[in-house]
C-alpha positions as CSV (number, residue, x, y, z in Angstrom):
1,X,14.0,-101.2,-0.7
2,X,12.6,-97.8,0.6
3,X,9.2,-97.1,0.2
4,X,8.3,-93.5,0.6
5,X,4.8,-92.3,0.5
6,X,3.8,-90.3,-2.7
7,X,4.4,-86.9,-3.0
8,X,0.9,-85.1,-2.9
9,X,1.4,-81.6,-4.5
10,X,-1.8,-80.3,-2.5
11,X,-3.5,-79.6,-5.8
12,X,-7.1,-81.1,-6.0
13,X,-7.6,-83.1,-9.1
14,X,-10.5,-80.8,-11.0
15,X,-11.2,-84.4,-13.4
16,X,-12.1,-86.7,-10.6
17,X,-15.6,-86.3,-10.3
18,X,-15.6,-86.7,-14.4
19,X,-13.3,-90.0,-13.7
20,X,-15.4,-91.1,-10.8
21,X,-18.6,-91.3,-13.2
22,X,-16.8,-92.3,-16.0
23,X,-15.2,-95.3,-13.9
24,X,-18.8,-96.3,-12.7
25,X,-20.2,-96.4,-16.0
26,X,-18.0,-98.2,-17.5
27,X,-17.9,-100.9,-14.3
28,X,-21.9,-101.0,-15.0
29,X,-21.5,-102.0,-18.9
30,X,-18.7,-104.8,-17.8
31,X,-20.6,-106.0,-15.0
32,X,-24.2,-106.4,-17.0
33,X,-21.9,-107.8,-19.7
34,X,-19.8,-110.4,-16.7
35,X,-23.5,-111.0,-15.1
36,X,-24.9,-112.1,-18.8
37,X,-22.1,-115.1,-18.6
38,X,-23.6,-115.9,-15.2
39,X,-26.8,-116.0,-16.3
40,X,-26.0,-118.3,-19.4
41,X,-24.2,-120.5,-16.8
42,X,-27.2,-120.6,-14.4
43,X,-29.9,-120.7,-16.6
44,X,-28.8,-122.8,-19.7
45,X,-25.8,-124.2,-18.8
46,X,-25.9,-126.7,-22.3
47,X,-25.3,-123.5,-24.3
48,X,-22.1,-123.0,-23.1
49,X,-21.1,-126.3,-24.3
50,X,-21.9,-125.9,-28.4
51,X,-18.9,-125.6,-30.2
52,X,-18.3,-122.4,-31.9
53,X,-14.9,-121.9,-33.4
54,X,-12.1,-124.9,-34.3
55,X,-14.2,-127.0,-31.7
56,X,-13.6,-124.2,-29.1
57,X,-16.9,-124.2,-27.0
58,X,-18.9,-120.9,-26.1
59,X,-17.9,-120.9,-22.6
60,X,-14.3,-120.7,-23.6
61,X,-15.2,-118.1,-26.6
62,X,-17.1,-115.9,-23.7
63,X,-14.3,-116.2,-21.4
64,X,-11.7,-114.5,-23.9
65,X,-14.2,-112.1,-25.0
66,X,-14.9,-111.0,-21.3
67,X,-10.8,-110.4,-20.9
68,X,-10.6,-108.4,-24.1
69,X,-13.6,-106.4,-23.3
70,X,-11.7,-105.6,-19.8
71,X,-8.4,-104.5,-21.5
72,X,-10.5,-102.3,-24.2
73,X,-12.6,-100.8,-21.6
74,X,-9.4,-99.9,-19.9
75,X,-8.2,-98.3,-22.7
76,X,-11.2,-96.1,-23.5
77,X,-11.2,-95.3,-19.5
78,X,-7.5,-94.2,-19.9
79,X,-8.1,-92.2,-23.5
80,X,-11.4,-89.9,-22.2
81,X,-9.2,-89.6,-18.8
82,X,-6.6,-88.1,-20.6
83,X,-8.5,-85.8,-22.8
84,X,-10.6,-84.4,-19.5
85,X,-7.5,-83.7,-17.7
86,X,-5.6,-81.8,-21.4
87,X,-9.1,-79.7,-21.1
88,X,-9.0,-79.3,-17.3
89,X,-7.2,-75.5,-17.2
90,X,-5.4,-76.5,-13.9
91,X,-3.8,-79.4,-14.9
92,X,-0.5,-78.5,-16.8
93,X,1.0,-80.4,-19.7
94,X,3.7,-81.4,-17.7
95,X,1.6,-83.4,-15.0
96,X,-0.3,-84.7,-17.8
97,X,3.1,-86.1,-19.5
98,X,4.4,-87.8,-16.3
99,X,2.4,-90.6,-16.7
100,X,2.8,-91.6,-20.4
């Protein structure tokens, strides 16, 4: 298979400082929210074992709500992206569309 590198149109992207700070804060809220499961593990580790739903244990319950924070945190990133770059004049429709 041929790899090619991607085709850089020379334009500098007028949204990536918004993306940059949007992408750090959201990084911040998941980490605090990843480094609050550590804690629990560290500091009471008996907690995680109470059952909480159907016999499923908290650990297990913190575990699933970690991944589905990640995928809805994704999806907000990729949502405020989008609207930045539609109200970014330089960026056409047509770039914006590409990707969707």
């Amino acid at each position: 298979m041929l790899h090619e590198p991607a085709n850089n149109s020379g334009q500098i992207d007028p949204a990536a400082p918004y993306k940059s700070r949007l992408g750090l804060a959201l990084f911040g809220l998941y980490a605090t929210f990843y480094a609050a499961f550590v804690a629990i593990n560290l500091l009471a580790p008996g907690l995680m074992e109470l059952p909480l739903f159907w016999g499923i244990n908290f650990a297990v319950v913190y575990g699933f709500v970690l991944i589905i924070a990640a995928l809805i945190l994704a999806v907000i990133y990729d949502a405020l992206c989008r609207a930045q770059e539609a109200k970014t004049p330089s960026t056409s429709a047509k770039d914006t569309q590409a990707w969707s």
